[in-house]
VOKE-930307 format. One record per residue (C-alpha): x, y, z; chain; residue number from 1. Coordinates in Angstrom, 2 decimals. Example, Ala and Ser with C-alpha at 12.3 -4.5 7.8 and 13.67 -1.06 7.14 Angstrom:
2
+---------+---------+---------+------+-----+
|      px |      py |      pz | unit | pos |
+---------+---------+---------+------+-----+
|   12.30 |   -4.50 |    7.80 |    A |   1 |
|   13.67 |   -1.06 |    7.14 |    A |   2 |
+---------+---------+---------+------+-----+
This chain:
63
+---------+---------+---------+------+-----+
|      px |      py |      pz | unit | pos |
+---------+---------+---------+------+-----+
|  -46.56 |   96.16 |  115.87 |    A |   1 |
|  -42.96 |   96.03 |  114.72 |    A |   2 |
|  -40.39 |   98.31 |  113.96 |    A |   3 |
|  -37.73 |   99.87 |  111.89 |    A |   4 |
|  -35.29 |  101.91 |  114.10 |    A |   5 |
|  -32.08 |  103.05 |  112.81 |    A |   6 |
|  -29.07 |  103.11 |  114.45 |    A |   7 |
|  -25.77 |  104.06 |  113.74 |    A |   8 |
|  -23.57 |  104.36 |  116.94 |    A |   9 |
|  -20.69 |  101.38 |  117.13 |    A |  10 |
|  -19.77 |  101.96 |  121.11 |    A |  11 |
|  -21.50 |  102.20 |  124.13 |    A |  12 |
|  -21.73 |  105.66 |  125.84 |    A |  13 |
|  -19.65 |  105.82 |  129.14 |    A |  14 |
|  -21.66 |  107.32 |  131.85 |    A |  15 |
|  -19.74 |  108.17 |  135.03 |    A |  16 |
|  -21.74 |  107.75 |  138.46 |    A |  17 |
|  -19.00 |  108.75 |  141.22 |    A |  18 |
|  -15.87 |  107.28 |  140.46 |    A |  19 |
|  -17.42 |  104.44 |  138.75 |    A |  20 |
|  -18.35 |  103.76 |  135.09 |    A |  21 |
|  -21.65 |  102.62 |  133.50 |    A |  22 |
|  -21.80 |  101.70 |  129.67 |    A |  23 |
|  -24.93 |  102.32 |  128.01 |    A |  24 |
|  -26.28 |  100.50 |  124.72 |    A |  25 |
|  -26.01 |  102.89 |  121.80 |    A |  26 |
|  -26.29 |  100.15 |  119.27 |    A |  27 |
|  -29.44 |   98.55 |  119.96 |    A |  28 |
|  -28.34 |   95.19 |  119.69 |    A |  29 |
|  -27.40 |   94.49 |  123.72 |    A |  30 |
|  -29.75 |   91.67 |  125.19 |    A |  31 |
|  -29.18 |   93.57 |  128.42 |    A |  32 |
|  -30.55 |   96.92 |  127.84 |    A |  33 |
|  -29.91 |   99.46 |  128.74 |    A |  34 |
|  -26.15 |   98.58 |  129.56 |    A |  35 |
|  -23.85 |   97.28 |  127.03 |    A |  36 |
|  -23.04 |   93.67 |  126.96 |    A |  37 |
|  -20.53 |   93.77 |  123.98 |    A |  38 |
|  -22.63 |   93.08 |  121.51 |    A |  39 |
|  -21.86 |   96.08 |  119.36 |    A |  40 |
|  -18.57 |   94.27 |  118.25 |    A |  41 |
|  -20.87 |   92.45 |  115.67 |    A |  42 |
|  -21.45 |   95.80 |  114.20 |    A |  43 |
|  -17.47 |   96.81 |  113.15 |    A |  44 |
|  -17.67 |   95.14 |  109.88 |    A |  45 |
|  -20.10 |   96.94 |  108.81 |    A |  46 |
|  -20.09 |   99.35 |  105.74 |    A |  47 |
|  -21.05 |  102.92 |  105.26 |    A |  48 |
|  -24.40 |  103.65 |  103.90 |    A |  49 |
|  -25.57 |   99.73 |  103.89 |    A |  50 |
|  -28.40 |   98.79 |  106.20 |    A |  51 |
|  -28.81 |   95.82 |  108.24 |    A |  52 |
|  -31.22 |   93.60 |  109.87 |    A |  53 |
|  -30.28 |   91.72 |  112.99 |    A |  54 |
|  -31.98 |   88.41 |  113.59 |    A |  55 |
|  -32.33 |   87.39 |  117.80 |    A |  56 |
|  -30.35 |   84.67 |  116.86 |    A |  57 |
|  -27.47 |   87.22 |  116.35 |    A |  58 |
|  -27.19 |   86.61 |  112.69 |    A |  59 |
|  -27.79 |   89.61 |  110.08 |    A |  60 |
|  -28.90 |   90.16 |  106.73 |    A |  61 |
|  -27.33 |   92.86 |  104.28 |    A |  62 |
|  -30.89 |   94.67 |  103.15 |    A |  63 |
+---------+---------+---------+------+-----+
């Protein structure tokens, strides 16, 4: 069954462990969940109140 979740956070979410940093996916789009692999940079062109469909091949459509 597929689907539609909405997400509208451009940055990961620091989470600090001791003295040491983990960054957590907000985005959705990080192929190594749930840590950030810098794949929300795709999202900083993106405009306000358009929706968009990401494709695993890392390509999106404007819906």
């Amino acid at each position: 069954m597929a689907r539609i979740i909405i997400k509208t956070a451009q940055q990961p979410l620091e989470i600090k462990v001791g003295n040491e940093s983990k960054w957590m996916c907000m985005c959705g789009l990080s192929k190594n969940k749930p840590f950030c692999d810098g794949s929300h940079k795709k999202t900083t062109d993106e405009k306000d109140g358009k929706l968009y469909l990401y494709h695993p091949d890392g390509t999106r459509t404007e819906m």
